[in-house]
C-alpha positions in Angstrom: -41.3 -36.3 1.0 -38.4 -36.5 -1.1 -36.6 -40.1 -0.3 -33.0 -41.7 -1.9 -33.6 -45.9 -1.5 -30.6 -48.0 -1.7 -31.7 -52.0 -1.9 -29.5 -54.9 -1.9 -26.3 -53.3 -0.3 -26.6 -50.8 -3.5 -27.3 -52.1 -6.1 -30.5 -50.6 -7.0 -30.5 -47.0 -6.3 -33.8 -45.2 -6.2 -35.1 -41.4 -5.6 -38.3 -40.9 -4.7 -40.9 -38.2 -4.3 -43.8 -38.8 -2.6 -47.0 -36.4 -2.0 -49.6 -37.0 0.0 -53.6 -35.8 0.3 -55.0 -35.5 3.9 -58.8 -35.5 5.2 -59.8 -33.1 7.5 -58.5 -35.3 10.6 -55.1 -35.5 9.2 -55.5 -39.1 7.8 -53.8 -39.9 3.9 -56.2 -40.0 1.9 -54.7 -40.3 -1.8 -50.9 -40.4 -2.6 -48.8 -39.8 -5.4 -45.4 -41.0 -5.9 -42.1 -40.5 -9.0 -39.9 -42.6 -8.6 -36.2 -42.3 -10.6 -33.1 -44.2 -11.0 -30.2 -42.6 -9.0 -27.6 -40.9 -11.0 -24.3 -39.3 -10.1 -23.6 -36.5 -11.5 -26.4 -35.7 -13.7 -25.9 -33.6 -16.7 -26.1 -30.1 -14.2 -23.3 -32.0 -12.1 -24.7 -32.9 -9.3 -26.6 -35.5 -8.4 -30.7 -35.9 -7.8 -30.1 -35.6 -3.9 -27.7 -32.6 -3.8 -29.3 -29.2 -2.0 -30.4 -27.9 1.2 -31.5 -30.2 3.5 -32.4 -27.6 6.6 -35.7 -25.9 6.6 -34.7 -21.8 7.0 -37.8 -20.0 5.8 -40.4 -21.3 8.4 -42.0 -18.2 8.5 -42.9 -19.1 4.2 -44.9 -22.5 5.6 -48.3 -21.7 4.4 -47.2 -19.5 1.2 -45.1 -22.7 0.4 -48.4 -25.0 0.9 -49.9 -22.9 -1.4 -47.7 -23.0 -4.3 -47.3 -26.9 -3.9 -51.5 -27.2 -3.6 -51.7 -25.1 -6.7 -49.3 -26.8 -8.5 -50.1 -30.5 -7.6 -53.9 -29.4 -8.6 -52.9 -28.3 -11.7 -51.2 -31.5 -12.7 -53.5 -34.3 -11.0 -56.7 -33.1 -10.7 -59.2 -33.5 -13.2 -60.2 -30.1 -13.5 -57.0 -28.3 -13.5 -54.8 -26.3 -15.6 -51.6 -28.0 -16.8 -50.7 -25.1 -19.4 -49.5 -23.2 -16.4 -46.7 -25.9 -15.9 -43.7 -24.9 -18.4 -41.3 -27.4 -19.8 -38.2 -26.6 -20.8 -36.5 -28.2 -24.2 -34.7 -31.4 -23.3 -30.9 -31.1 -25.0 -29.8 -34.1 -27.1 -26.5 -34.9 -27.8 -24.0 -37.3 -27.4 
């Protein structure tokens, strides 16, 4: 779930994403959450809520499970793989 939070009329602006574990009978059973300050425009010019908000690629559903399992066991499971994960170099500058 991927969430923008405005508190006290605005002035705190969060975004949120949140990922969730189910149990065989669809209950949550772990969750995971990043949460970021709200910025407008970022340094790409836009802003950390901008894209496509319609789903168009139903037909992609479990491929995109997939990817997101692999990817989330990779990062926060004990046993998995974060070398796969590449990180680009941050640029610094004024």
């Amino acid at each position: 779930m991927h969430a923008c939070q405005s508190l006290n009329g605005g002035e705190h602006q969060w975004v949120t994403t949140d990922s969730f574990d189910t149990d065989d009978n669809d209950r949550i059973v772990e969750h995971w959450d990043v949460i970021a300050g709200f910025t407008s425009p970022t340094p790409s010019g836009h802003t950390s809520i901008d894209g496509v908000s319609e789903v168009t690629d139903l037909d992609r559903t479990q491929e995109n499970r997939a990817l997101v399992r692999a990817m989330l066991g990779d990062l926060l499971m004990t046993d998995g793989n974060p070398d796969t994960i590449g990180f680009a170099p941050l640029a610094v500058g004024s």
